[in-house]
N, C-alpha and C positions, 0 to 999 in steps of 0.2 A: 494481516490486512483483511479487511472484507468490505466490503462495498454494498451500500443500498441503492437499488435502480428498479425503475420501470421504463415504461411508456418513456415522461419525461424526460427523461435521462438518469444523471447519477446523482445525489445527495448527499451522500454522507462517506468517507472515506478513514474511518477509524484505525489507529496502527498505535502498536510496542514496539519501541530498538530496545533491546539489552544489549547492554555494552559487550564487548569484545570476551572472551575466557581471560587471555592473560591482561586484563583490567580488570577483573572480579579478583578480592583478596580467597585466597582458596585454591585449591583445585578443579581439576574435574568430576571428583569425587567427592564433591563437595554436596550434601543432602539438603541447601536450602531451597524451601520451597520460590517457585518463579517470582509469586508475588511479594517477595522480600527481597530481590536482586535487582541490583541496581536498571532501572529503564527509566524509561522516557516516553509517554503516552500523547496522541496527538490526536484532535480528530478535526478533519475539515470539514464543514456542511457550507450549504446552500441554503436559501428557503425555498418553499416547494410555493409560497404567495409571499410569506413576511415572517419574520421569523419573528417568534415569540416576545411580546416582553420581557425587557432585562436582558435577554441572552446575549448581544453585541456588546452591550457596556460589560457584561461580566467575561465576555470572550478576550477584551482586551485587558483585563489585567492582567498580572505578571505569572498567577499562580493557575491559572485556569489552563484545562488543556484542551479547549476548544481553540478553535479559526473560524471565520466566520469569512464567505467568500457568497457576491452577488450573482456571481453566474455559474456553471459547470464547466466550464472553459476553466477559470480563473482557481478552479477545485483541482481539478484535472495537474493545473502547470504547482500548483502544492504540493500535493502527492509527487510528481516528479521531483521536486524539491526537497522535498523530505527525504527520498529514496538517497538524492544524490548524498546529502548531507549525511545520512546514516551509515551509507554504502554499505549493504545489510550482507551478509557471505550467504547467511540462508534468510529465506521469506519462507513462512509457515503459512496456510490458509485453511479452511473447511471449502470444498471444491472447486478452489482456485482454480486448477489450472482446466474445469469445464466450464461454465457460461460465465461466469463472473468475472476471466480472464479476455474471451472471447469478449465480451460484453465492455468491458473498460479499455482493450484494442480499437475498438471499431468508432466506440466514442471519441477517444483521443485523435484517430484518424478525422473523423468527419468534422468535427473542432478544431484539426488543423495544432494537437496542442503543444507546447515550446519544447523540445529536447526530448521528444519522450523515447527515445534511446536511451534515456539514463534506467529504462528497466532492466534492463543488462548491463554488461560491464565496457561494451565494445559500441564505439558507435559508428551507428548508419545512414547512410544516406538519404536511403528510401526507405519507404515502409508499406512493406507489401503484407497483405494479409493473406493467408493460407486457408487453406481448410481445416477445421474446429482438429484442434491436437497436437498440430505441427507449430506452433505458433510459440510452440514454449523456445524456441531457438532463440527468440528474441530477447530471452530473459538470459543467455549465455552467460556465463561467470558467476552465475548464483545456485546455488542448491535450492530447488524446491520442494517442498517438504506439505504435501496434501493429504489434510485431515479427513478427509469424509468417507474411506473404509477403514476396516476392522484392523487392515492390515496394514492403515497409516503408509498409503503408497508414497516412495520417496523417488524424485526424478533429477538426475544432476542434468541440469540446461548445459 
């Protein structure tokens, strides 16, 4: 997952599910490349004024993997939706779990947005937000797996 944000708010919400291991024919030892295993590619935007010519009519056909949502609220409760429907064991990011996480927490708080407990596996009542680091609790039942050092730091929530 990675998320576009500023000022604004948030944009654009692009995500891969690869199916399950024992749904892949193969093993674990299996040497094919990611982008020939089986996924599912999704991306949900916003427009920042209006979104481009064509892009709505081509978001809605069957074979496109765009969404197309008028507000960041309505982005927000997508990506939730998608989480649920995936039900992901790990989520992979480039440094998800510093501002990007931080940053799609606070939005979803101040938006008020629907279930977003489904970023973990356990749900909450409340949603309290912590100080920048500790917040990864709320992702519990999932393996997080953050790309942005050498040494590919992995976090079980």
């Amino acid at each position: 997952m990675r998320y576009y944000s500023d000022v604004g708010g948030l944009y654009a919400s692009p995500s891969s599910a690869f199916h399950a291991a024992d749904e892949i024919p193969g093993n674990i030892d299996d040497s094919t490349p990611p982008d020939r295993l089986p996924s599912q590619l999704n991306t949900i935007i916003r427009p920042i004024e209006k979104f481009p010519p064509g892009l709505e009519a081509r978001a809605k056909t069957e074979q496109s993997p765009f969404q197309t949502v008028k507000a960041e609220r309505a982005l927000l409760n997508s990506l939730l939706a998608t989480i649920q429907r995936h039900d992901p064991d790990v989520i992979i990011g480039h440094s998800f779990l510093g501002n990007t996480f931080e940053a799609l927490l606070y939005r979803m708080k101040e938006l008020k947005a629907d279930h977003w407990s489904r970023l973990g596996r356990f749900t909450r009542k409340t949603f309290n937000i912590s100080k920048a680091g500790s917040n990864v609790r709320l992702l519990a039942g999932r393996l997080v797996a953050d790309l942005s050092s050498d040494a590919a730091k992995v976090s079980s929530a």
